[in-house]
C-alpha positions as CSV (number, residue, x, y, z in Angstrom):
1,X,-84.3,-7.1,-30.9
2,X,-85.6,-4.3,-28.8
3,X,-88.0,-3.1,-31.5
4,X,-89.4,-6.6,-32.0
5,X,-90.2,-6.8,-27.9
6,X,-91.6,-3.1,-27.8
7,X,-94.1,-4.6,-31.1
8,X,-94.7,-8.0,-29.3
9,X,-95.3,-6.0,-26.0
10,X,-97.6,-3.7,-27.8
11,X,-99.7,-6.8,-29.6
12,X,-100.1,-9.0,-25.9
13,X,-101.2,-5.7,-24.2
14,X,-103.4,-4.3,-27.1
15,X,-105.2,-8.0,-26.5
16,X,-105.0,-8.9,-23.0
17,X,-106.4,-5.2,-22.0
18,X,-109.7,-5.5,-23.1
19,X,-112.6,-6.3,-22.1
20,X,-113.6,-8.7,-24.3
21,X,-110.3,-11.3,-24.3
22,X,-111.2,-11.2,-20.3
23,X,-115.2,-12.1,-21.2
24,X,-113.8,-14.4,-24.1
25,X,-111.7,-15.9,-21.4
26,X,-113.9,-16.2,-18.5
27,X,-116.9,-17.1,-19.7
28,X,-116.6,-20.6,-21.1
29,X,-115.5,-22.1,-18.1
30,X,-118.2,-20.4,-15.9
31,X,-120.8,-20.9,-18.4
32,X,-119.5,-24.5,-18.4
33,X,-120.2,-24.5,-14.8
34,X,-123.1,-23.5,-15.1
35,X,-124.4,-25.9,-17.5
36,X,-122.9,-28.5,-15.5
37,X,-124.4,-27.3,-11.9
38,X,-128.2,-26.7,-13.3
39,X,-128.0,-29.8,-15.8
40,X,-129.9,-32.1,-13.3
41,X,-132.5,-29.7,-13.0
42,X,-132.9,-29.1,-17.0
43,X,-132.9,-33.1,-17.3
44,X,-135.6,-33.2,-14.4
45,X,-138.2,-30.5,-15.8
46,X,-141.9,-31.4,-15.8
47,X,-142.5,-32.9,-19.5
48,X,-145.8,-32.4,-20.7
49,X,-148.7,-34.0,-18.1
50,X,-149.4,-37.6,-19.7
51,X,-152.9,-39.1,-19.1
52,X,-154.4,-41.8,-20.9
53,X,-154.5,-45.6,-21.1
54,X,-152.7,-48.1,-23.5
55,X,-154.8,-51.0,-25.2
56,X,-153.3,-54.3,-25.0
57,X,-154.2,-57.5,-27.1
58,X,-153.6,-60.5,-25.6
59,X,-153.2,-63.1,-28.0
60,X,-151.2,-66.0,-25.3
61,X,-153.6,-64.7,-22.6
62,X,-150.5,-64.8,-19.8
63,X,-148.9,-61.2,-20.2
64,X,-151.8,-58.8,-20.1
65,X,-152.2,-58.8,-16.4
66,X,-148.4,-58.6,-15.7
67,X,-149.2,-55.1,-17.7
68,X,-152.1,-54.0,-16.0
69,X,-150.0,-54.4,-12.9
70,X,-146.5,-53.0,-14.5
71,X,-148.2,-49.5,-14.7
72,X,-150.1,-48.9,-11.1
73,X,-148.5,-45.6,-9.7
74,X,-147.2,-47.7,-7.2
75,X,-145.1,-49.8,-9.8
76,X,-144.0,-46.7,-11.8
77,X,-142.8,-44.7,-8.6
78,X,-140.8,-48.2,-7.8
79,X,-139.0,-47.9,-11.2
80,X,-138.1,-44.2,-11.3
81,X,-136.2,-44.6,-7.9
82,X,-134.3,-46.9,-9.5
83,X,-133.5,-45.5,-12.5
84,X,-132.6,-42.8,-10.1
85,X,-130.5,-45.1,-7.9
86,X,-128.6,-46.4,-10.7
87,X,-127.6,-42.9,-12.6
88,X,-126.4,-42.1,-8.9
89,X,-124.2,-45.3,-9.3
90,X,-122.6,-44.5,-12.7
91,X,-122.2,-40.6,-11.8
92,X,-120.6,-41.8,-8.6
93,X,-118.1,-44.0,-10.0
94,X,-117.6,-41.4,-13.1
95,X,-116.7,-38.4,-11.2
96,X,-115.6,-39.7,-7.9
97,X,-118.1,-38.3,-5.7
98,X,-120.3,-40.2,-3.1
99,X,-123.5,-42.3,-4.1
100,X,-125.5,-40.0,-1.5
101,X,-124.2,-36.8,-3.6
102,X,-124.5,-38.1,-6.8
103,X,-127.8,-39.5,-5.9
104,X,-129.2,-35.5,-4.4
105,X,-127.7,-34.2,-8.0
106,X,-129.4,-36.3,-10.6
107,X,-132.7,-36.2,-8.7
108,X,-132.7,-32.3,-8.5
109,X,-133.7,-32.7,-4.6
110,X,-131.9,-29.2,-4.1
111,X,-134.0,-27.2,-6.6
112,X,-138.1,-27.4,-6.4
113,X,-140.1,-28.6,-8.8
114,X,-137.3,-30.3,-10.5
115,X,-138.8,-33.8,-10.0
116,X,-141.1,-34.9,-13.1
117,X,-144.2,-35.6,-12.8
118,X,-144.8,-39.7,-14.1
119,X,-148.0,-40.4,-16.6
120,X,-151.3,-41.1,-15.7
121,X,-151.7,-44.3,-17.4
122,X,-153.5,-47.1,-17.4
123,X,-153.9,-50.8,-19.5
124,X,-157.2,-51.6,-21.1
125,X,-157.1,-55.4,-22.2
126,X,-159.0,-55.6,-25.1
127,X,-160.5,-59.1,-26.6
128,X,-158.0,-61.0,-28.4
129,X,-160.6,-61.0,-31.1
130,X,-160.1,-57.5,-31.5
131,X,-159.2,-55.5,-35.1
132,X,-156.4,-54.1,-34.7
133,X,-157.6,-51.4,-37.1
134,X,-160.6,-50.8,-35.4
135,X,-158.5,-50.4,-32.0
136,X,-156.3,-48.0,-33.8
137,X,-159.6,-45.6,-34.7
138,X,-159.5,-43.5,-31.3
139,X,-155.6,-42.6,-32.1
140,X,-155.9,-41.9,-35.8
141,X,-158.7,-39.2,-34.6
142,X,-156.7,-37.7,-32.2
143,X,-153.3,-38.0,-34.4
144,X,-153.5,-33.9,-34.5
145,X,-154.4,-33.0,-31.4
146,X,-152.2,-32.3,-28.6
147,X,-152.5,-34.7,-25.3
148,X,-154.3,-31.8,-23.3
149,X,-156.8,-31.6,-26.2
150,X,-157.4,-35.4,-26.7
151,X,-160.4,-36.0,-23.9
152,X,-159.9,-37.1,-20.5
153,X,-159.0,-40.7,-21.1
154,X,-157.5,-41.1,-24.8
155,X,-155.5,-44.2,-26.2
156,X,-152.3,-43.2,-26.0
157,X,-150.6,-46.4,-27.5
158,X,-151.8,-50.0,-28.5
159,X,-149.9,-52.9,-27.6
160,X,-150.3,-56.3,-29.6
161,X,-148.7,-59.6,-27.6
162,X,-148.6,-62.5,-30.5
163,X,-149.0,-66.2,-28.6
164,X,-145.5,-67.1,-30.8
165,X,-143.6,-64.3,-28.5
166,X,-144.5,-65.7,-25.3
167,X,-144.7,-69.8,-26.9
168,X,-142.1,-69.4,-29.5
169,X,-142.7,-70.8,-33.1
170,X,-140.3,-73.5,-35.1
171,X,-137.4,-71.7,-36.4
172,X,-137.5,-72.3,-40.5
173,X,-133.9,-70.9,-40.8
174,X,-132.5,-72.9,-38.5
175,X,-131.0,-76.5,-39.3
176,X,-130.8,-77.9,-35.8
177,X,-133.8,-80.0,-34.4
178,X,-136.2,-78.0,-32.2
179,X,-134.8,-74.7,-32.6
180,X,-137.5,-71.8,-31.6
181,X,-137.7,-68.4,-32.4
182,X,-139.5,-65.9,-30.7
183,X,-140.6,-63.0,-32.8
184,X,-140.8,-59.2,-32.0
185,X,-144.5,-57.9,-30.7
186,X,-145.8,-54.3,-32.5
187,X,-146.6,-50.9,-30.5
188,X,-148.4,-48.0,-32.2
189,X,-148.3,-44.7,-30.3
190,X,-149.7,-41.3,-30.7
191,X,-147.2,-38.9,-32.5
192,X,-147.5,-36.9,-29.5
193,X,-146.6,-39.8,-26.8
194,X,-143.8,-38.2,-24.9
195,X,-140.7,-41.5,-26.3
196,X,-139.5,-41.5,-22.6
197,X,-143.4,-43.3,-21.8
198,X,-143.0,-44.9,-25.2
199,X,-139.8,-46.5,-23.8
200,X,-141.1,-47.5,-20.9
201,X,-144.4,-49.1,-22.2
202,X,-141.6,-50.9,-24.7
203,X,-139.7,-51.8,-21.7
204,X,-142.3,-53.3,-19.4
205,X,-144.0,-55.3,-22.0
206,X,-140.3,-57.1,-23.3
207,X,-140.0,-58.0,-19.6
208,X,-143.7,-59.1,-19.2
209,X,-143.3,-61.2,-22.1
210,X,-140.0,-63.2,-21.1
211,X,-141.4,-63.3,-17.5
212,X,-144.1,-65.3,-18.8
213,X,-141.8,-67.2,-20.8
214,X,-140.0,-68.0,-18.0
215,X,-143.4,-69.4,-16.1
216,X,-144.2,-71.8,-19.1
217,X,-140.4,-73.4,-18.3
218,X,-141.2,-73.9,-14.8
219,X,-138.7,-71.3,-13.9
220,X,-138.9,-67.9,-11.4
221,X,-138.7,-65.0,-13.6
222,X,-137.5,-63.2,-10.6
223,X,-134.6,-65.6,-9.5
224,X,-133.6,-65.6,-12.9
225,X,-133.4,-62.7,-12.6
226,X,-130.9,-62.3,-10.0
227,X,-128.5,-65.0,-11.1
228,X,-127.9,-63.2,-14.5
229,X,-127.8,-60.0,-13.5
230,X,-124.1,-58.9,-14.2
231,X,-121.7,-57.7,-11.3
232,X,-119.6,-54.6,-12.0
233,X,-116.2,-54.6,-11.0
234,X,-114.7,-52.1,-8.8
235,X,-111.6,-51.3,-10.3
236,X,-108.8,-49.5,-8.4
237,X,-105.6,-48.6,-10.4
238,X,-102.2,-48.9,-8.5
239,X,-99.6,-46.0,-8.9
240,X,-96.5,-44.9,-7.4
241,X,-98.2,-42.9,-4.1
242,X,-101.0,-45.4,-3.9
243,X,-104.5,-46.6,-5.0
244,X,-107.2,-44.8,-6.4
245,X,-110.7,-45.5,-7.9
246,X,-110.4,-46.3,-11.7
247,X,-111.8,-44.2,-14.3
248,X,-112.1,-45.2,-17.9
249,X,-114.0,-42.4,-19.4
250,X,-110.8,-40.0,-17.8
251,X,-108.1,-41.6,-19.5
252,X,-110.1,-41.2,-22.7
253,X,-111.2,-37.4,-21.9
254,X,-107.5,-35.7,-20.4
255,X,-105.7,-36.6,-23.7
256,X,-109.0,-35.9,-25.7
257,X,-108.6,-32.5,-23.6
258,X,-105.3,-31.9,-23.9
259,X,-105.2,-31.5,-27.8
260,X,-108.5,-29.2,-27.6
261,X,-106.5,-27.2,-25.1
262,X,-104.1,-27.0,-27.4
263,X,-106.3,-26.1,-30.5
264,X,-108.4,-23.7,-28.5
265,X,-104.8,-22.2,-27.4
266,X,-103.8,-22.1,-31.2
267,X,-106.8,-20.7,-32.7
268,X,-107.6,-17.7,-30.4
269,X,-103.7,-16.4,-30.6
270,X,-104.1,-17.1,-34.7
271,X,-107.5,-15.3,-34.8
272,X,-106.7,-12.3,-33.0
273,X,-103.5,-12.1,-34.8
274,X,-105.4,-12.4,-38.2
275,X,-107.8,-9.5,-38.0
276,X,-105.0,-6.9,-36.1
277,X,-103.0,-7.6,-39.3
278,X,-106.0,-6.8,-41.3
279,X,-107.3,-4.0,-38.7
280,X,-104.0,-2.1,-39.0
281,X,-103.8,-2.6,-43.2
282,X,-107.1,-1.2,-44.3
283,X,-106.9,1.5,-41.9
284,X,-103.1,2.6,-42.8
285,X,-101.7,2.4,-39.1
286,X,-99.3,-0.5,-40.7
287,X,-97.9,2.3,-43.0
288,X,-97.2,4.6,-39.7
289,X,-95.7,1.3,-37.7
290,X,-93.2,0.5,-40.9
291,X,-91.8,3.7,-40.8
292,X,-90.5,2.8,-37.3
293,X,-89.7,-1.1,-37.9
294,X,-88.7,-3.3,-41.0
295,X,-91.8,-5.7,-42.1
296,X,-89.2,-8.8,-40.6
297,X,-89.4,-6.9,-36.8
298,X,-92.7,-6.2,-37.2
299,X,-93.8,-9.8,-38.3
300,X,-91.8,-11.3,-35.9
301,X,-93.0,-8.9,-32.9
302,X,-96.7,-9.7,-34.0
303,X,-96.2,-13.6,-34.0
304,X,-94.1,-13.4,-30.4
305,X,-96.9,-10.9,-28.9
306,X,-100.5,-12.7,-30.0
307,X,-98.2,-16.2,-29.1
308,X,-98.0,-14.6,-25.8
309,X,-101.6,-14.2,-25.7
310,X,-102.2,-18.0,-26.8
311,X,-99.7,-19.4,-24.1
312,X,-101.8,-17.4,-21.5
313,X,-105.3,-19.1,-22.6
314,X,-103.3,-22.2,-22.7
315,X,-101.9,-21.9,-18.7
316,X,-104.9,-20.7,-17.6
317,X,-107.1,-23.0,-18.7
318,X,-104.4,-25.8,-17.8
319,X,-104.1,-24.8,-14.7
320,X,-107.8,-24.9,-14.0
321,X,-107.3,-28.5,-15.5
322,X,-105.1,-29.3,-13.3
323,X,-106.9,-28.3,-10.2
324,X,-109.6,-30.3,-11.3
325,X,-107.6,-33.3,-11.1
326,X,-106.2,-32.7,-8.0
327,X,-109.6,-32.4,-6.5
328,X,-110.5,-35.7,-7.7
329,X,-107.1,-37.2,-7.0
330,X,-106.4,-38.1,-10.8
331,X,-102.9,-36.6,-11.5
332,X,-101.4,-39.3,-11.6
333,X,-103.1,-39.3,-15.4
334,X,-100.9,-36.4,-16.1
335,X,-97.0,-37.2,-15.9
336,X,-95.2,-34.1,-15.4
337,X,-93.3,-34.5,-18.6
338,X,-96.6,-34.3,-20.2
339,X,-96.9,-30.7,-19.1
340,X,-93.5,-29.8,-20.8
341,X,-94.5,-31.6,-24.1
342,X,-97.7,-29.5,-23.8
343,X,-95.7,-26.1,-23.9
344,X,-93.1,-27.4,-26.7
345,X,-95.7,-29.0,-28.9
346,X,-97.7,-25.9,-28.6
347,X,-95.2,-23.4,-29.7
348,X,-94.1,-25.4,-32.6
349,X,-98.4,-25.3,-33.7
350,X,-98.4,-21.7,-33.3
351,X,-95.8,-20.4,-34.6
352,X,-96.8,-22.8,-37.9
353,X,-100.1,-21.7,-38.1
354,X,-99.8,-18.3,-37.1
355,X,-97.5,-17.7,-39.4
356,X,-99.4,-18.3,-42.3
357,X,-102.2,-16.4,-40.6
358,X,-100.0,-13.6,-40.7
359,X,-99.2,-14.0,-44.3
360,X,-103.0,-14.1,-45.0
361,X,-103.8,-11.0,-43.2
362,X,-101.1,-9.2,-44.6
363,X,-102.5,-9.6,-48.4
364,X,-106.0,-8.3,-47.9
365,X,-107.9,-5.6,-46.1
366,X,-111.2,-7.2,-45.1
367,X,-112.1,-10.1,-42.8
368,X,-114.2,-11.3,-45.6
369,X,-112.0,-11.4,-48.6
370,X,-109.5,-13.8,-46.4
371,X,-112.2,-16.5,-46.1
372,X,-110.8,-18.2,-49.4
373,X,-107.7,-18.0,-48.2
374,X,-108.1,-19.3,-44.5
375,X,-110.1,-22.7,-46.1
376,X,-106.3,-24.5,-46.1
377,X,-106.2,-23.4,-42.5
378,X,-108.6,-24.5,-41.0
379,X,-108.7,-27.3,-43.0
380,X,-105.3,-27.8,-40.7
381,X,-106.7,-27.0,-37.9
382,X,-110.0,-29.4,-38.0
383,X,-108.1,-32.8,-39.5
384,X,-106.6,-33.6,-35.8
385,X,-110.5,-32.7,-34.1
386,X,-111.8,-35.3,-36.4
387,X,-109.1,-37.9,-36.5
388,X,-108.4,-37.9,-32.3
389,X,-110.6,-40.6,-31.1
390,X,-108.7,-43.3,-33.5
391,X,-105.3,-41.8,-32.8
392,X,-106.1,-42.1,-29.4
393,X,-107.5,-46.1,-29.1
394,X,-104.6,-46.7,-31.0
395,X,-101.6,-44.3,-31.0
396,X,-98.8,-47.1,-32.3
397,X,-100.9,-47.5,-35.5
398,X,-99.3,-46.9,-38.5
399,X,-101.9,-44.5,-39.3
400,X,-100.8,-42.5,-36.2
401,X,-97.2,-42.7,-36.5
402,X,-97.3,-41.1,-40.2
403,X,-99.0,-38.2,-39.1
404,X,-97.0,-37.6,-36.4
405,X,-94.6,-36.6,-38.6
406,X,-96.9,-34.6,-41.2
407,X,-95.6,-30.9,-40.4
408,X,-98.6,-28.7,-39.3
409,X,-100.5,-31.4,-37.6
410,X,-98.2,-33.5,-36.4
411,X,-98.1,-31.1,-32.8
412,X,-101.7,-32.1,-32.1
413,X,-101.1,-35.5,-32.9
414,X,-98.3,-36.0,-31.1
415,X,-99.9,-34.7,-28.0
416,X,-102.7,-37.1,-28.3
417,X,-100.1,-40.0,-28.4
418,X,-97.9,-39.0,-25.5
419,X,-101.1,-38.5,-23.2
420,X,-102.5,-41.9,-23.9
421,X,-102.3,-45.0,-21.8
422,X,-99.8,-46.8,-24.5
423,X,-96.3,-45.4,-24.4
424,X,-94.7,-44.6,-27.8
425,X,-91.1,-45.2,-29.2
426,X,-89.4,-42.7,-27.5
427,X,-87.1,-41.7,-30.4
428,X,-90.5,-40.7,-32.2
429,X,-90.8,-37.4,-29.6
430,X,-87.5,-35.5,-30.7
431,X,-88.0,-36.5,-34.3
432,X,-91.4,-35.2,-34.3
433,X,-90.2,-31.7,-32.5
434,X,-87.4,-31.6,-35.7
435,X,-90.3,-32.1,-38.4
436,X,-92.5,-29.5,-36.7
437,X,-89.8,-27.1,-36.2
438,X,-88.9,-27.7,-39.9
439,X,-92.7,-27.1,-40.9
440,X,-92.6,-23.8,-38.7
441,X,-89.3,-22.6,-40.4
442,X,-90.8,-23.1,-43.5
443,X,-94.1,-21.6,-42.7
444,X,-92.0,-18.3,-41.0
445,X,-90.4,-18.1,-44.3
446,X,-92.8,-18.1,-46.9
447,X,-95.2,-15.8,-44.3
448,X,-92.1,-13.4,-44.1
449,X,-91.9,-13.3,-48.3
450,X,-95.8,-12.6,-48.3
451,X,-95.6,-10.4,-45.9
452,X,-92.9,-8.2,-47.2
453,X,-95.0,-7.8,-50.6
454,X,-98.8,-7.9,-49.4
455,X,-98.5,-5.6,-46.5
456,X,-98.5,-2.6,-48.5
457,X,-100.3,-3.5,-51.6
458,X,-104.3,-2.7,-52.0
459,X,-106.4,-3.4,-55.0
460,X,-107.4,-6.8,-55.4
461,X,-107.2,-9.9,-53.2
462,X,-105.0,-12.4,-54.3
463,X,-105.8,-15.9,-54.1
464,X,-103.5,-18.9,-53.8
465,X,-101.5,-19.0,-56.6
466,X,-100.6,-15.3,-56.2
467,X,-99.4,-16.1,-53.1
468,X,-97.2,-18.4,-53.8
469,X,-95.7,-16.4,-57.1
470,X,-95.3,-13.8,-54.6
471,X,-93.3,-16.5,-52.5
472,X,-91.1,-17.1,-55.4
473,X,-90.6,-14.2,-56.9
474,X,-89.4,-11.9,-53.1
């Protein structure tokens, strides 16, 4: 037993020393940061300078002018603060922070130069005699070009309002009496028309349109307005300390989190663990470290050190989870059981996976000749990535349920079940820990039989079905 702590010390410390596992550690949660703290700014930078006009023909004669006035500086300043206003909203209510705060973060008022400029645009009505073709002529000659090269005023887009969108035309399709339909109005832009102006030119002429539908009904577009417009409910969930602001998109994210913890944990441990093995084969130290240990103490010291290493990515970065919840008063979406689950689940995906890692390592002597062999594994490894947002809208589905007990994956499944917001049978938790350990039994003893045979042998790379003969035959 000691010989199999002094190799497991000897693998954590031959990791957790270097320079690069404290870079590899560090840096995606400040570079995360990062990307998080300048993203307003990157969101906010000056798009190319768009000045030009839009053509418009008019055929109902009413929504021209609501266009004209739709893009005055005045009017566009209007409608950027509050687009502004409502991203503040929705950030607010996302991340818990105050409307002010969110409001100074997704305008980029803290770093100059971060607000973008809006187009120079304006509307040219054209006769609603106009060929459409012939209107298109200026933006066919400029197609190439690029906006600062197109002249001082070029047609950036040409907008065509048919009188049925605005009057509405009988509905053929439709059997009931006096049924309208209203059809869809054409836009062709410059290939080089920045799509956030094209959206906004979209935008303002759909609202135009049904504003003057609104007029021919004898209605107020802008009452109407009001009276639809949908309130949002303020949700507050109740819990055993108290009341706190709901949050949808968390309680889809944490478990979401939890299982990519889990598999980030899972695959650095099983990575470095994989090239030591082959590290210390093709350069003979394994030869010098079997003279002091049997392969068994050796393969077992390996696993327990590099699962040391995997269970120190895995606190850290918890525990910097967890901080992050306290700060926005959200623990409450982490039971303390959870935490435990965490751990257990964990162990019983590393050792499974590492384990067969091991046995991979051990049979070859380059990185690149275990490629063929590591497809299976991260074949593992990837099925629970792309199956968690399913498994997580419905983790009592019969779907879910079998692969909870589907050794090798059922760990990560299991842990996307237990952190969602529908309990599970309870039995299912303790029968899912016996399959896994079963699966890591299994995986420990067919590694151990590989490793016993491939951990000294050079010469060609085996593939699969050597592996398992080799399985057989120790």
């Amino acid at each position: 037993m000691n010989k199999i702590l002094t190799v497991a010390l000897r693998e954590f410390l031959a990791v957790v020393l270097t320079r690069s596992f404290a870079l590899g550690i560090l840096l995606p949660p400040v570079m995360m940061g990062i990307v998080i703290t300048l993203m307003p700014a990157l969101m906010n930078q000056k798009p190319p300078k768009v000045q030009g006009h839009v053509a418009v023909i008019d055929h109902s004669g009413v929504v021209a002018d609501a266009l004209v006035k739709a893009f005055t500086l005045e009017s566009m300043e209007a409608r950027r603060e509050q687009e502004h206003k409502a991203i503040a909203e929705a950030t607010s209510k996302a991340i818990g922070v105050d409307a002010k705060t969110a409001e100074q973060a997704t305008k980029g008022a803290s770093l100059p130069g971060a607000q973008p400029d809006l187009p120079t645009l304006s509307v040219k009505v054209l006769p609603p005699d106009t060929d459409p073709e012939a209107a298109k002529a200026d933006m066919r000659a400029n197609a190439d070009k690029r906006l600062s090269d197109m002249g001082p005023d070029p047609r950036l887009a040409l907008v065509i309002i048919p009188k049925a969108s605005v009057d509405g035309e009988p509905d053929a399709d439709n059997s009931q009496a006096h049924a309208t339909t209203y059809p869809d109005f054409p836009i062709f832009t410059s290939p080089r028309l920045d799509p956030e102006v094209t959206k906004d030119i979209r935008n303002e002429t759909g609202r135009a349109i049904v504003d003057a539908r609104l007029r021919s009904s004898g209605l107020d577009a802008s009452k109407v307005r009001q009276l639809t417009a949908r309130p949002d409910a303020d949700v507050h969930v109740v819990t055993a300390s108290g009341e706190r602001k709901g949050n949808e998109a968390a309680q889809i994210l944490v478990p979401g989190a939890f299982m990519f913890l889990m598999w980030i944990s899972v695959f650095t441990a099983g990575q470095y663990l994989l090239t030591s093995t082959i590290e210390e084969k093709s350069s003979r130290v394994m030869e010098v470290l079997l003279s002091a240990v049997s392969p068994i103490q050796l393969l077992a010291g390996k696993i327990i050190g590099k699962g040391a290493v995997g269970m120190l990515v895995l606190t850290l970065y918890a525990f910097t989870g967890m901080l992050a919840l306290v700060a926005f008063a959200m623990m409450d979406l982490v039971p303390w059981q959870n935490l435990i689950y965490l751990v257990v689940y964990f162990a019983i995906a590393y050792f499974s996976i590492s384990a067969i890692m091991t046995a991979v390592g051990s049979a070859v002597t380059e990185v690149a000749e275990a490629q063929s062999l590591m497809s299976p594994i991260m074949l593992i490894l990837v099925i629970p990535m792309m199956l968690w947002f399913p498994i997580l809208r419905n983790p009592n589905s019969t779907f879910a349920q079998v692969c909870s007990f589907v050794p090798f994956i059922n760990p990560f499944v299991m842990v996307l079940r237990i952190s969602g917001s529908e309990p599970i049978p309870a039995w299912q938790i303790p029968a899912s820990m016996l399959v896994g350990a079963a699966g890591v039994c299994l995986a420990v003893w067919a590694a151990s039989k590989v490793f016993r045979i491939g951990v000294l042998m050079y010469g060609k790379p085996p593939n699969l079905a050597t592996l398992v003969r080799w399985v057989r035959m120790a």
